[in-house]
Structures are given as C-alpha cells and as structure tokens.
KETOR-497490 format. One record per atom (N, C-alpha, C): residue in one letter; x, y, z. Coordinates in pm, whole numbers, plus 50000, padded with zeros to 5 digits. Last residue first. Layout:
N
AXYZ...
***
This chain:
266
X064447101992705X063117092792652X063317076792629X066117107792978X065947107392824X064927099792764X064877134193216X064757116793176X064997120593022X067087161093244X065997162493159X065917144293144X069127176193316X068367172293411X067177162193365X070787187393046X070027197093130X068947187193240X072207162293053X072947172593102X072117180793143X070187142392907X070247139693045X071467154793136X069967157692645X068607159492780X069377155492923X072337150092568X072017165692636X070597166692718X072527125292544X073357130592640X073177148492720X070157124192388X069817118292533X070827123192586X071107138192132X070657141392191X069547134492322X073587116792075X073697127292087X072737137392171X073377091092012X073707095292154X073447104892210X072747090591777X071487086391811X072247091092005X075417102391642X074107110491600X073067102491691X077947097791907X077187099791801X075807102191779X078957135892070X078457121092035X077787115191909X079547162192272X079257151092156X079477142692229X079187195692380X078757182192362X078977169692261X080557224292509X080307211892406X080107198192440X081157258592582X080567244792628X080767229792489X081617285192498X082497277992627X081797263092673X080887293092296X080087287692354X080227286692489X083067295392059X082727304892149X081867303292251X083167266991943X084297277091961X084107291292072X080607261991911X081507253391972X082707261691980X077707271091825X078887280891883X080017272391960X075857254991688X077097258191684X078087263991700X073327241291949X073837253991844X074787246991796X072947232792220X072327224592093X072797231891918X074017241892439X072077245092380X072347236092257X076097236192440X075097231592511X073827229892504X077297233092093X077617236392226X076577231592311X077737195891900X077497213491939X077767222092089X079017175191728X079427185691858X078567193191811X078517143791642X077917151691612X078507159591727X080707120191396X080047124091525X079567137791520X082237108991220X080527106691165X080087111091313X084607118991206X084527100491203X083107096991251X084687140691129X084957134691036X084507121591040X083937148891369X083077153591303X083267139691139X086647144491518X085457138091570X084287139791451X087877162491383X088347147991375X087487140991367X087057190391436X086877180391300X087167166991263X087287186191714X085707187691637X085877181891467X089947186691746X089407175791768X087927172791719X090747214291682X091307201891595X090327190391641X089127228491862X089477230191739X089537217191642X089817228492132X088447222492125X088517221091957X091217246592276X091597230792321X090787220892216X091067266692132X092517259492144X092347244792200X088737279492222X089247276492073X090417265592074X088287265092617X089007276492441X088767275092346X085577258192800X086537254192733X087307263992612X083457251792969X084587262493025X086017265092912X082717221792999X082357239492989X083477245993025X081587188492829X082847199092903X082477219492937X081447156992712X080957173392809X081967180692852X080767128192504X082127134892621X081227152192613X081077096292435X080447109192453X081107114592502X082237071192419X080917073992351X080057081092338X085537061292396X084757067992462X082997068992385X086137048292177X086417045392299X085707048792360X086097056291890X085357044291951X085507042892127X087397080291772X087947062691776X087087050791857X085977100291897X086147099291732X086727082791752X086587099092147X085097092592077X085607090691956X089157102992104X088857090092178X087517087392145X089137131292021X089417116191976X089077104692003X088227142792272X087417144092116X087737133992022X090137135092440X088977130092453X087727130392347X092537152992335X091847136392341X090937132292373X091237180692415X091457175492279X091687152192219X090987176492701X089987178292622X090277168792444X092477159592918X092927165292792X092267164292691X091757146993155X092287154793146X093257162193026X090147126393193X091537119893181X092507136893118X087657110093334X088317122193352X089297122093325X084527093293252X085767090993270X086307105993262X081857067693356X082247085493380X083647085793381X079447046593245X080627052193350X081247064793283X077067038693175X078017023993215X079127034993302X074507057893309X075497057993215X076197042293257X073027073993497X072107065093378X072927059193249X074027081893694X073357076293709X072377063693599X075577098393604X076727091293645X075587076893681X073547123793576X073917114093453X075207099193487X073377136793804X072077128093691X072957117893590X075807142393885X075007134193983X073697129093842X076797159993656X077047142893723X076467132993770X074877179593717X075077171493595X075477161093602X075887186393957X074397187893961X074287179793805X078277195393914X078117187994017X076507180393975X078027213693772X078637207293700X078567193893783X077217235793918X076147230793825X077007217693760X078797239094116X078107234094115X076937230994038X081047251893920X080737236293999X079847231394055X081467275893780X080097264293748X080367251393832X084427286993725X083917289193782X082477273393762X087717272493898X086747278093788X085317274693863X089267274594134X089397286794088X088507287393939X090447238394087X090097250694175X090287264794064X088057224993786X089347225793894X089127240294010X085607209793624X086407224493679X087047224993814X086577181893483X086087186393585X086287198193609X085087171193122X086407174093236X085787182793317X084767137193036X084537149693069X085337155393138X082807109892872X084427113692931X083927124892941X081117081192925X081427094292901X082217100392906X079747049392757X081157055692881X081087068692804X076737031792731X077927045092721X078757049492843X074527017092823X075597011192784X076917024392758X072727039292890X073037025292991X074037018092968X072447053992694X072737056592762X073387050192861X072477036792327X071687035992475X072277046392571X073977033792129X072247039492102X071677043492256X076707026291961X075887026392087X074217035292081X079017028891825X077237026591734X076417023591875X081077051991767X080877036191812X079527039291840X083157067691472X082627069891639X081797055191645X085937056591320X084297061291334X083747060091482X089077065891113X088027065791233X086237065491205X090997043890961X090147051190965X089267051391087X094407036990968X093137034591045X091827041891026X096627049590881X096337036590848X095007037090942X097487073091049X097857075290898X097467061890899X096927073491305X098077069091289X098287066191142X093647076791209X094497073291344X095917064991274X092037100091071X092277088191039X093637086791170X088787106590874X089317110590997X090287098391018X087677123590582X087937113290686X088937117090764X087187143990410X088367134090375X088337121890478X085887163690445X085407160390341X086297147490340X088377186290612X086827180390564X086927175190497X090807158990737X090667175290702X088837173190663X092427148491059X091547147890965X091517160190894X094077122591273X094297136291165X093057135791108X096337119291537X094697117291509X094887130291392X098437094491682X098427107991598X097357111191463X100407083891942X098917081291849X098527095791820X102507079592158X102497077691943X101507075491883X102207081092353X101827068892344X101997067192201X103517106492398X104447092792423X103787082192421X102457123292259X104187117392192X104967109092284X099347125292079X100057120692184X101187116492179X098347149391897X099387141291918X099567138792066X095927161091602X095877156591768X097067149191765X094897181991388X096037173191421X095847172991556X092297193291097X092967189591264X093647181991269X090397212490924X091327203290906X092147207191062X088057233290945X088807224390841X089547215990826X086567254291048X086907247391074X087147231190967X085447287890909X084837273490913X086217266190962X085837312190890X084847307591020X084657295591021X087457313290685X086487318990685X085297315290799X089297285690815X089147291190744X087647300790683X091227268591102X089597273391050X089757281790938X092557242291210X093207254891082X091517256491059X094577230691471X093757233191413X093417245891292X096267210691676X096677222591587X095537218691493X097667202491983X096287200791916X096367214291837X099147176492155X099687188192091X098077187491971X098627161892462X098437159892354X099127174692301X098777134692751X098207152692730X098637151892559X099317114192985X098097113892863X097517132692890X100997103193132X100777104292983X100027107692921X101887122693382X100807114793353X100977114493210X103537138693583X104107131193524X103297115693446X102817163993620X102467151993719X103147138893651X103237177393422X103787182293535X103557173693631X101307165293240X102387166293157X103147171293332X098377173293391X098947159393377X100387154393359X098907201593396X098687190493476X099007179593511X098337204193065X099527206993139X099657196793251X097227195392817X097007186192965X098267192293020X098107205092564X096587200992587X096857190292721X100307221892424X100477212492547X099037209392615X099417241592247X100797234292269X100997222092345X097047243592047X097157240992195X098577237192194X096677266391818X096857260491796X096397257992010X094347277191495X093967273591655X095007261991721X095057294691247X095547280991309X095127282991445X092957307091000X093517310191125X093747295391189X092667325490679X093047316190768X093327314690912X092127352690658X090807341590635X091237325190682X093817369990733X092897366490847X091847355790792X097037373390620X095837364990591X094597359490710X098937381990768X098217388090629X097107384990589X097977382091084X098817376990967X098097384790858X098557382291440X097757389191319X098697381591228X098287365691699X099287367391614X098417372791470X096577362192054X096097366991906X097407367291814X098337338292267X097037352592208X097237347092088X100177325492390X100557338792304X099367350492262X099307300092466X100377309692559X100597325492467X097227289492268X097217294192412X097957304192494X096867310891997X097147302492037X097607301092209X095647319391654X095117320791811X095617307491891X097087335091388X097297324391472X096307324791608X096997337290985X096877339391146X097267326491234X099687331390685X098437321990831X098087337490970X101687335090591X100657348790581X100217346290684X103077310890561X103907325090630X102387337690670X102917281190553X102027289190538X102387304390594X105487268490641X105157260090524X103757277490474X106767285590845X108027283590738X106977276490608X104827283491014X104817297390917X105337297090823X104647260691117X103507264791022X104037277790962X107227263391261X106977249891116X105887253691077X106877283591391X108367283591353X107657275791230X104637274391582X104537283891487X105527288791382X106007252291681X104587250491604X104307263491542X108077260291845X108447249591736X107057251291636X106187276892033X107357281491970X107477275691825X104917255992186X104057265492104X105477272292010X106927243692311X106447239192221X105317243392157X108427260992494X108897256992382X108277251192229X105817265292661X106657278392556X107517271392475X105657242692738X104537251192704X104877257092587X107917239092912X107457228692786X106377235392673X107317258693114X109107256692938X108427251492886X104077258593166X106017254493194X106387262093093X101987268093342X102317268893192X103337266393270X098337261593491X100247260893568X100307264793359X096257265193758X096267267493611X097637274993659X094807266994002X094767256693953X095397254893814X094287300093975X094277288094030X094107278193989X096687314093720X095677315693809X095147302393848X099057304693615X098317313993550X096967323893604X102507301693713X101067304393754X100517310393715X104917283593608X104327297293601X102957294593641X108187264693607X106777266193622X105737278093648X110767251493493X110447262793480X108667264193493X111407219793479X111077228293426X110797242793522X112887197993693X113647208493636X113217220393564X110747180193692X111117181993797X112117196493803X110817169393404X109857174693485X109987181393557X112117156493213X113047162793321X111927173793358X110437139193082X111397128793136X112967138893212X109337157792916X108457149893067X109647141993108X111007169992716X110627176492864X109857171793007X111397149392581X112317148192641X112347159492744X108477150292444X108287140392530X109867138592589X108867182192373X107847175592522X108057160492593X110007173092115X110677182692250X109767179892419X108497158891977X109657154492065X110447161692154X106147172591955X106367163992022X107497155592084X107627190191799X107237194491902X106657182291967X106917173891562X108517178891620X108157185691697X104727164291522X105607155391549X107107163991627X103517187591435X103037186091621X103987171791591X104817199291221X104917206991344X104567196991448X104317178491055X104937182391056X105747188391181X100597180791064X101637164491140X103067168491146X100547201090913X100107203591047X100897191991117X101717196790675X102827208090738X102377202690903X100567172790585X102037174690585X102427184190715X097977192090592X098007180890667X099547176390706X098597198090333X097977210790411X098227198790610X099007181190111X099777190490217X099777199890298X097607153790268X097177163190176X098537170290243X098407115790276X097997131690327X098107142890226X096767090090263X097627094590167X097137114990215X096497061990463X095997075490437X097047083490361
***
C-alpha cells in the first residue's frame, strides 16, 4: 500500500503513541488512575497518549479541529476538518493487563468521514484506510469483510454495557435472540477493533449502543472500505450521533438487524 500523506501523518501519530502505551502496559500497576463514573477508569496512559496525537497531527495539519476523548471539543481554524481522535480504545482491558485495546484516529471532513487509523501496539496490527482507496492491514494486505450469508454460520462481536450504563436490559433481551441463531458471540472490548476485525474477515458482524464519535470513527471507514455496510440501529446514518451501530456485510447486514429488533430473519 503506497500511503497518501494525509495517512503518513495519521500512522505517524498512532505509531508513536503507541509506543508510549505499549511501555505504559508493562508498568500498569504504577499508573495514575481516575474515575470517570462507574465502571469508567482514564490513566496517564490516556493523557499521555491523546497528548503525543495531537502534538503529531497539528505539527503535520495546524488549523485541523479536534473531538477527542479525554479533552472535548479543541476549536481550530478550520472546522471543515475534524480529527475524531480515541487515545486508548479499551482502557479496561489496557489496566487489566489484556492486549487487546487500540489507538483510533479519524479525520471527517464537511460531515463526511474520510480516512482512519486503527493500532494495536502490542500485537502490531495497524488498520488504515482513506475513501475511495481501500482498506489495508499492515500496509500489504488488503481488506474485505467475509462472504458469509447466513446467520447460523456468523460470529458476532459486541460490547456489553458495563456497571453504571444505561439499556441492559434491552441489551440483554438482544442476546438472548440472537446468541440463539448465531455460530457465537464475542466481547473483546475495543469497539474500534472490532470494526476491524470484520473489516478483516474475522468477525462477521458486530452491535454496540452507547457508543462516541471517538470510538466509532476510524473504524467505519476501514470497515466501509473493505466493502461492509454500518448504520445506526434504525438502519440510518447517524453512526456518529446515533449512539448505536450495526455492521456487516451487505447480505448480513440486514438479518443482523431484524434479529436485534427481535424480529425471525427471513
């Protein structure tokens, strides 16, 4: 994959902030931990590595807006750009000492969503796409979502609302239908990978509510790139504001949402 430089800067930032995280999981125990509300932690790692990511996008794009987890809103000269970024997409996990959380930097332009970086920095898998260009794993791999058709044969991924959010029991009430008509149900706690992971074949769908701009950004275009379909629940495009989303690919797509609203898939 021959990157654009718009792509340069984004792999730029979430490689070097990846290495600050992956020598912050290996002194865990030492970070600096904050309570955001239940169930919902931010470290050092957090803050350092939203830090490094706005330091390397501004030094390449200075005007850029920003909406990014630990900070909010950052006005810029330029509101037609805006970087959605996640510093640390799986705190949780990253404080439990679980591999699998990600750095997820996303660039919407005039409302449109354009170009995404997903990093995992300690398994070294680093998901890129912009429009129109493809979606591509570790700069050599092109992505495509996986040609399943059935329900019966699909693994889902999703994430669970923890203590202190709110819809469980509707979220309960979704499981129970669908854990039923699926090969299996996976929880691995870092939205933004899990948008990959379909985008790469692994997974073959994935749900979620409750979700940010930040977590959900970069991975829609990845996923989008490697021929998959997101909308929010109803079926729209309010994937950014929705607080919900769905994908999969185009024949998955809509049996995963009949079977979410309760609904036999045909």
């Amino acid at each position: 994959m021959a990157r654009s430089a718009l792509l340069n800067v984004m792999v730029g930032a979430a490689l070097k902030a990846g290495r600050t995280l992956a020598r912050d999981l290996g002194e865990v125990e030492n970070l600096q931990v904050s309570v955001k509300g239940p169930g919902d932690f931010v470290s050092a790692a957090d803050r350092r590595s939203e830090k490094i990511i706005i330091e390397e996008l501004r030094k390449a794009r200075p005007t850029y807006s920003f909406l990014t987890e630990e900070t909010g809103e950052i006005p810029g000269d330029e509101s037609s750009n805006r970087w959605l970024v996640d510093p640390l997409d799986g705190t949780t996990n990253f404080l439990h000492g679980i591999p699998i959380f990600s750095i997820s930097i996303g660039l919407e332009r005039n409302g449109e969503l354009i170009a995404g970086v997903v990093y995992n920095p300690i398994m070294n898998e680093l998901y890129a796409a912009e429009k129109g260009s493809g979606a591509f794993f570790n700069d050599r791999r092109r992505l495509r979502v996986a040609g399943r058709s059935e329900l019966k044969e699909a693994v889902i991924a999703t994430g669970i609302p923890h203590l202190g959010r709110p819809a469980q029991d509707e979220f309960i009430k979704e499981l129970d239908f669908l854990m039923r008509r699926v090969a299996g149900v996976r929880r691995c706690g870092s939205a933004a990978l899990d948008l990959c992971w379909v985008a790469a074949g692994r997974f073959d769908g994935f749900w979620e509510h409750g979700l940010s701009p930040w977590d959900v950004a970069a991975g829609i275009v990845i996923l989008r790139e490697a021929g998959g379909i997101v909308t929010d629940g109803d079926g729209g495009l309010e994937v950014l504001t929705g607080k919900s989303i769905v994908a999969a690919n185009s024949r998955l797509h809509p049996l995963l949402r009949a079977a979410l609203s309760g609904k036999q898939p045909a």
